[in-house]
Every structure is written in C-alpha cells, then in structure tokens.
N, C-alpha and C positions, 0 to 999 in steps of 0.2 A: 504494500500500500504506500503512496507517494507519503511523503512529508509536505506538511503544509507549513507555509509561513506567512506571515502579514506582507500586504506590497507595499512596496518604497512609497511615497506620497511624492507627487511630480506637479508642476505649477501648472496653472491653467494654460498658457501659451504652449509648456511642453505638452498638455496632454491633446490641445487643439491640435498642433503638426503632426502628433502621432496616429489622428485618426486615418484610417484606412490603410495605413501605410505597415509595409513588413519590415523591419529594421531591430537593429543591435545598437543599441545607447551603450555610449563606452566613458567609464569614467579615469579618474586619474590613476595609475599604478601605487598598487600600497607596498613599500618596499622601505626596514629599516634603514636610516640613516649610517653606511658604513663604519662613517668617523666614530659614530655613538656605537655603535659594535665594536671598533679594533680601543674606543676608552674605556670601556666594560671589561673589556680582556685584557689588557695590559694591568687592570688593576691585580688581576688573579695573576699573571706574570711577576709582577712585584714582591706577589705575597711567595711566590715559587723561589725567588731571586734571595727574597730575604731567610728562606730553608735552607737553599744553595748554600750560602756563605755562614751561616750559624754551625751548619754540618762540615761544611771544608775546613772551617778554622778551628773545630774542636778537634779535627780528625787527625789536623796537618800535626795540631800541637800533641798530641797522643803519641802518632808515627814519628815525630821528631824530638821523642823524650828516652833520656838514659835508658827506659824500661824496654822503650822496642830494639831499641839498638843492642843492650845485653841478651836479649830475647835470641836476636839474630845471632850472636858471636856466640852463645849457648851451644845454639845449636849445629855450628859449622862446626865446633869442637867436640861433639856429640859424634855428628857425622865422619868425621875422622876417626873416630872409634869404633866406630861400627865397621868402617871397612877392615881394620885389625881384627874384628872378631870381638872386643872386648867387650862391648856391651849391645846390646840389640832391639827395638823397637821403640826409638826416641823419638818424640815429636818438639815442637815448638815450645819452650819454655812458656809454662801457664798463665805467667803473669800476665804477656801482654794479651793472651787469649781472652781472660778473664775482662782486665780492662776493656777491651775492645767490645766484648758482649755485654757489660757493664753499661759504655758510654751509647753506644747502640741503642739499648732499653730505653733507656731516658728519651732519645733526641726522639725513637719513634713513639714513646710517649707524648712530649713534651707537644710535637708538630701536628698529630693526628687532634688533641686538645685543643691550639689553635687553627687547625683548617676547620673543624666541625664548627667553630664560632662565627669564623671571618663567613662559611660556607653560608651562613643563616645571612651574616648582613651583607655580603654582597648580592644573597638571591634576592633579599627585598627592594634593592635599590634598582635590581636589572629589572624586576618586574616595574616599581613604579614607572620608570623611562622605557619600557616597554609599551606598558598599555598608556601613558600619554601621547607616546608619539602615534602608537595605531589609533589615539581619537582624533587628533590633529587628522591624520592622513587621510582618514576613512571621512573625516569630516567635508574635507575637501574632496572627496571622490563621488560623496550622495549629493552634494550642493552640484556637480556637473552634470550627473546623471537626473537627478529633478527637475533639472532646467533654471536653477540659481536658487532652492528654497535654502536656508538656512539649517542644519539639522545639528542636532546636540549628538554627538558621539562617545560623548563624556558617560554616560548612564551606564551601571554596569549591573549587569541582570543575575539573577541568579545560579544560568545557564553557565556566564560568561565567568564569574567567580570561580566557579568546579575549576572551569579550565584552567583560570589563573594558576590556582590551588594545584594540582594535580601537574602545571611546567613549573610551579618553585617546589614542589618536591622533588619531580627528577632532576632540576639544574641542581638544587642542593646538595644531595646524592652525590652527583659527579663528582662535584668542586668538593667537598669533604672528603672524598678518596684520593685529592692527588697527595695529600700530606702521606695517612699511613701507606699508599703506594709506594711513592719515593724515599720513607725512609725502611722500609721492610725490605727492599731492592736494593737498598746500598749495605741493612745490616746482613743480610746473605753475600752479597759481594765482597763487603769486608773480611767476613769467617771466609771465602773461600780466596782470596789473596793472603792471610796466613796459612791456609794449609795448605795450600798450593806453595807458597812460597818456595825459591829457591835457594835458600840461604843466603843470599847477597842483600843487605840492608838497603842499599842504595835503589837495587830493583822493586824491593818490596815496597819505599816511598814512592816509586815512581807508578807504578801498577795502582795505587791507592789514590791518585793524582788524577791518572788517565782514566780511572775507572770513575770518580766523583765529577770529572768534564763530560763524561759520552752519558752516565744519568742525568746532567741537569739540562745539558744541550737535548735529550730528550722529551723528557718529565715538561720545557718550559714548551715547549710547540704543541706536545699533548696541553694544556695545559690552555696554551692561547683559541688552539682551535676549539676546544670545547665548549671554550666561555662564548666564544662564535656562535657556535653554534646553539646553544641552548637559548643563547637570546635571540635569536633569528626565527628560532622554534616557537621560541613564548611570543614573541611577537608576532607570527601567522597565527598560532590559535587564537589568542584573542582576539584578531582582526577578522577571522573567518568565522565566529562563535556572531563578533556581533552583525557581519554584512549578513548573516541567515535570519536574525531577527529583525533590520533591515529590509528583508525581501531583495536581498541582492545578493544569490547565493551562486549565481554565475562569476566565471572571469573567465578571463584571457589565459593562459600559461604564457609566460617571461621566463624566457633564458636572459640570465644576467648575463654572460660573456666574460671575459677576462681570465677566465680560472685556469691555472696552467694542465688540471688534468678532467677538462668537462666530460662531464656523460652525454656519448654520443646520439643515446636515445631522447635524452631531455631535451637537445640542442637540435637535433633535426627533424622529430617526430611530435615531440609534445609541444613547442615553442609556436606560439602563435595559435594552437586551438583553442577551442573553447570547453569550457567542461562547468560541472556540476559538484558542490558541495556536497551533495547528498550523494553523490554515483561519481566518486574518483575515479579516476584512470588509474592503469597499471604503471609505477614508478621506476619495477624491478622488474624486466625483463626474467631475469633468473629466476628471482624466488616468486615472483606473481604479488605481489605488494601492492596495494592501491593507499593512493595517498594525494595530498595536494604539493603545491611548490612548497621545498623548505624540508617536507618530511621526511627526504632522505638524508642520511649522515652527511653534512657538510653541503648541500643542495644550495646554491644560491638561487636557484628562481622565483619568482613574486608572481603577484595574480593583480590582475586588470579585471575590476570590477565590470560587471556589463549585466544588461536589462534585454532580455529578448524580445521582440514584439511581432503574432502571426496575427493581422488583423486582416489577412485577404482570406481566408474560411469562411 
C-alpha cells in the first residue's frame, strides 16, 4: 500500500501555470556545506592528534629509560648463553615487559574515558549544524518549488527527532571507538615489538617509532573520514525525514564529482534520475542495497528536491 503524505502548498500563480500542464518542479539541491563537514572533522582529528602525542611521548620516554635499555643488554647476554649451552629459555627481562603493559593499561584506559565524553559533545554539536543547515537548505528549496511561499523548515516533528536520535547514536558509536581502537592497536603492537625484539636496543626504539607513525597516520584519516561521513548521513536523514512531511518526497540523484575513487554506478546510472523516498533505488550493485544519496559508506551524492505533475489524464 503506497505511503501517503501531505502536498507541499504552492502559491496561487504557481498552481494557475501548473494547470493542464505535465511537468517536474525542481527545486534547489540540499547538499551539506563541505567546509562545515571537513570543520566537524578536523575537530575529531584534533582530538586523535592530541592521543597521538600523549601516547608517543609517554612511550618514547619509557623506551628511552635505563629500564628498557638494561632490559635489552639483559638479554643479548642471556643470548650469548644460550648459544654455550649454559642456560636455556630466556626471554626479555620483565621489567620493561611489565612497565610496558602497565603504561599501556592506563593510556587505553585513560583515552577510551575521554573519546566516550568528547564522542557525546561532539555528536550534539554535529547534529545541531546539521539539522540547521538542512532547514536553511530545505527552506530554500520548498520556497522554489511553491512558487516563492515562504515555508518554516525549522519544525521538527516527531518522525524527524527518531531520526535525529537514532544518527547521534551511530555517529557516537563510531567516534567513541576511535580512542579504545587506537590505543588496544598500539598496546598489542607494543607487546609484540618486545617479543619480537631482536636484541638490539637501538632497533627496538626505532620499531616503536615506526610503529606509533603508521597507527596515527592511520587511526587520523579513519578518523577524518568518519566524522565525514556520519555528518553527511545525519544530515540527509533529516533533510529527507522532513521533504516527506513536506510532500516533496521526490528528487533528482547528484553525483557530486571530485572524488578520486567514485562509484561508477552512482556517477553514470543513478546521476540525474529521479527517484522516490519511499521506493529507493539499488545503491549496491553487489549486495542489492536500496538507499538514497549519502547512504553509502563515504557517498557524496545529494538529492534535488522535485514535485511531479500528470495533469494531461
């Protein structure tokens, strides 16, 4: 059974040229403001940056204390023993073992404590500049489609709250996992650069080095892209929550363009049709996914609101 919803309300001029006539009213593209997406995410960069360097400089000064250095000289003379025969199944002197999974504990305590916090107040600040900018946008796209009425885009319905509700829970989510991600990644990386170790103290700083550079240079792009993403996300759901209460539950599909690895389906097939809120299109060729612009992982495409009109029947 169709879904029904209330029609847009259209000024008298638009609704006199519309008689008799078959046509598509097309109003302005609702599409966040990038800059307000890459300052959204860079905040959560920041907070990655300021992990980074609390973690490196606890790590450097551990790894570059008497304790790992004797740890190391331990065990090269250890090693030399064992080839004689004299003594047999020596590992890494404990202590810096010990320290290490000691300091570890803490840092992936200490970080997982603050991303779970910062996770709550950066999601409520992406949601506010979220759903303001989608009533600004949407505002301006039912005032084209009306034929100049005025419309409040500001109201937020009870429909439209869920939705709120339900994208600042999964951005939270995310953003609360990069802390204990990154630091449970580097205290396994840690334990396994001493037990690996090759008895050379020099290589064991360096491996400890190289290994806290390729987690942060990771950790910070996961990191950037997510916050991207989830605000791009929260922001079509509530833009598409309210164009159906609206009565404007059509659009256009927009390919944004730019992206160095676009999907070739969204860009040659989906771009420029018209589609329905209520009966998506297929997103995911592979898995058969129906969704609108945005729904896929990292998607930049937007929707062009539009008003269908068969009045020759």
């Amino acid at each position: 059974m169709p879904i029904k919803h209330k029609k847009l309300k259209l000024s008298g001029t638009r609704t006199k040229w519309l008689k008799g006539r078959d046509t598509t009213l097309r109003g302005t593209p609702t599409r966040i403001n990038p800059q307000t997406v890459n300052l959204l995410a860079d905040e959560v960069v920041q907070m990655v940056d300021k992990m980074h360097l609390d973690i490196s400089s606890q790590l450097t000064k551990l790894f570059s204390s008497p304790t790992a250095k004797n740890s190391i000289q331990t065990t090269d003379k250890v090693a030399s023993l064992e080839k004689t025969g004299m003594v047999s199944g020596a590992a890494m002197d404990a202590s810096i073992s010990s320290k290490a999974i000691s300091l570890t504990d803490k840092l992936v305590s200490k970080w997982t404590r603050r991303f779970s916090s910062f996770g709550d107040l950066w999601t409520q600040r992406m949601i506010g500049v979220s759903e303001k900018q989608s009533a600004k946008d949407l505002g301006k796209s039912m005032k084209k489609l009306s034929g100049g009425l005025t419309i409040d885009a500001s109201q937020i319905s009870a429909k439209t709250r869920d939705k709120m509700l339900a994208s600042a829970d999964q951005a939270s989510s995310l953003i609360k996992s990069i802390g204990p991600q990154y630091t449970t990644q580097i205290k396994e990386a840690v334990a396994r650069s001493i037990t690996d170790s090759s008895s050379s103290f020099e290589e064991l700083q360096n491996n400890i080095q190289s290994m806290l550079s390729d987690k942060y240079k990771t950790h910070k792009n996961k990191a950037f892209n997510v916050a991207k993403d989830q605000t791009k996300k929260t922001y079509t759901n509530i833009t598409a929550s309210r164009m159906q209460e609206f009565g404007t539950g059509e659009y256009i599909w927009r390919h944004a363009g730019g992206s160095q690895h676009p999907r070739d389906y969204h860009r040659d097939v989906l771009n420029g049709q018209t589609f329905s809120l209520d009966n998506p299109p297929i997103i995911d060729k592979k898995t058969g996914e129906r969704g609108k612009p945005g729904d896929a992982y990292f998607c930049n495409c937007y929707m062009e609101p539009v008003i269908s009109f068969d009045n020759k029947k």
